[in-house]
C-alpha positions as CSV (number, residue, x, y, z in Angstrom):
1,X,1.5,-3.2,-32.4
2,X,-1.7,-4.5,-34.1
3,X,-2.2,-7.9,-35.4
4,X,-1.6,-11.3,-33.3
5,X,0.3,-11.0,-30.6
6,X,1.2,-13.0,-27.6
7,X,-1.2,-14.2,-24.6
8,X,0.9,-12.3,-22.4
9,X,0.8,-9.0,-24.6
10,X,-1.9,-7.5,-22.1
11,X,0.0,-8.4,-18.9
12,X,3.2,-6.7,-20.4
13,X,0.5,-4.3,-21.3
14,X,-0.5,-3.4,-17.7
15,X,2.4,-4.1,-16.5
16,X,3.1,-0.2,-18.7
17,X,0.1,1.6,-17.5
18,X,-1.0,0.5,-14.4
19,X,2.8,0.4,-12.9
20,X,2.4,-0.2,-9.1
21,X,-0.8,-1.1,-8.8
22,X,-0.7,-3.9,-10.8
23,X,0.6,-6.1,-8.3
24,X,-2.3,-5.1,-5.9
25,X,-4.5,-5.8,-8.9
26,X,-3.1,-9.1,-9.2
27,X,-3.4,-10.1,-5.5
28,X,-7.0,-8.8,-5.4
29,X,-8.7,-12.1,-5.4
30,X,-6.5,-13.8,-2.9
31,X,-6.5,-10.6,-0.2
32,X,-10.2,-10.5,-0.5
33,X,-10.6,-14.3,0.5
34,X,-8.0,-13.6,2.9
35,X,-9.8,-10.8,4.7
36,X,-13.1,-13.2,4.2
37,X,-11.3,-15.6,6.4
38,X,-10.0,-13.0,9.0
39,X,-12.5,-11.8,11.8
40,X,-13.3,-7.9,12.1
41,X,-12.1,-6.2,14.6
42,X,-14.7,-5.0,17.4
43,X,-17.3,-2.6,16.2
44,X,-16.3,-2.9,12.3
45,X,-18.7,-4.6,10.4
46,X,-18.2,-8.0,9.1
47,X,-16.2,-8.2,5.7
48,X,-18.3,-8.6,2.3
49,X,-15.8,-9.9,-0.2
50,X,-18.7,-11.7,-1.9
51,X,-19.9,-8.5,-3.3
52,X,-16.9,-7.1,-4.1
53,X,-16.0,-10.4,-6.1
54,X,-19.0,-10.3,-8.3
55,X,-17.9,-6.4,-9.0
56,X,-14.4,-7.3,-9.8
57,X,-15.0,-10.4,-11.7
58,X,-15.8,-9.2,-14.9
59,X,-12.4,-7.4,-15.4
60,X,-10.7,-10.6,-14.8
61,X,-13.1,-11.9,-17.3
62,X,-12.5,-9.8,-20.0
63,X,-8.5,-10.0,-19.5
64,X,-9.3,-13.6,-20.0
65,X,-11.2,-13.8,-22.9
66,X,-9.4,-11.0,-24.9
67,X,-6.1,-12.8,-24.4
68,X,-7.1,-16.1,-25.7
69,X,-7.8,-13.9,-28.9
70,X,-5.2,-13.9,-31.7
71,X,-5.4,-10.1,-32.5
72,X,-4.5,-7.8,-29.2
73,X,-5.0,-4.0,-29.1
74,X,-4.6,-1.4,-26.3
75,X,-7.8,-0.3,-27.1
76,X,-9.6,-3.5,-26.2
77,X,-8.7,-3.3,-22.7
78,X,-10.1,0.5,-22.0
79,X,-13.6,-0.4,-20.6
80,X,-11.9,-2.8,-18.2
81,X,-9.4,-0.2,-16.4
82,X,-12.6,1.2,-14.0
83,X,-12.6,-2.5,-13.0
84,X,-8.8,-3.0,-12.6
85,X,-8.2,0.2,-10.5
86,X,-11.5,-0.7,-8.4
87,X,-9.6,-4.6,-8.2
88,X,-6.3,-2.6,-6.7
89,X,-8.0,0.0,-4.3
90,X,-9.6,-3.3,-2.8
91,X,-6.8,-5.0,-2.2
92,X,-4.9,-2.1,-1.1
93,X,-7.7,-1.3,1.4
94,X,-7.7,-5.3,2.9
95,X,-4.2,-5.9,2.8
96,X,-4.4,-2.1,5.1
97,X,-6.7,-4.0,7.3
């Protein structure tokens, strides 16, 4: 499993642990501009997807730059699953909204 591996080798990776909230985690970005772009509801206070992008962004980043490396481990992605969970409980709360 160690060595070079494909770009997608994290993907198929996630795809293993993360199971069903992966596809939350991957439609995180576009349900928090979505819910930017929807009006609250009457005594809710205004949507801040701003913030939560700037949170959320450096998980995406580090997917990103550890898969245009050659050599792939589990391991590298470890300190970015805080970030990916967060990512999915967002979009699980907006798409809820």
């Amino acid at each position: 499993l160690d060595g070079p591996s494909r770009r997608h080798f994290y993907l198929r990776n996630l795809c293993l642990n993360l199971n069903l909230a992966l596809p939350a985690l991957l439609l995180a970005p576009l349900l928090l501009l979505a819910g930017r772009l929807v009006p609250a509801a009457a005594g809710e206070p205004p949507p801040r997807p701003g913030r939560a992008a700037v949170l959320l962004s450096g998980g995406y980043l580090w997917l990103a730059f550890y898969s245009a490396i050659p050599h792939k481990e589990e391991r590298f992605l470890f300190p970015a699953y805080p970030l990916f969970l967060l990512a999915a409980a967002l979009a699980a709360s907006e798409a809820r909204r």
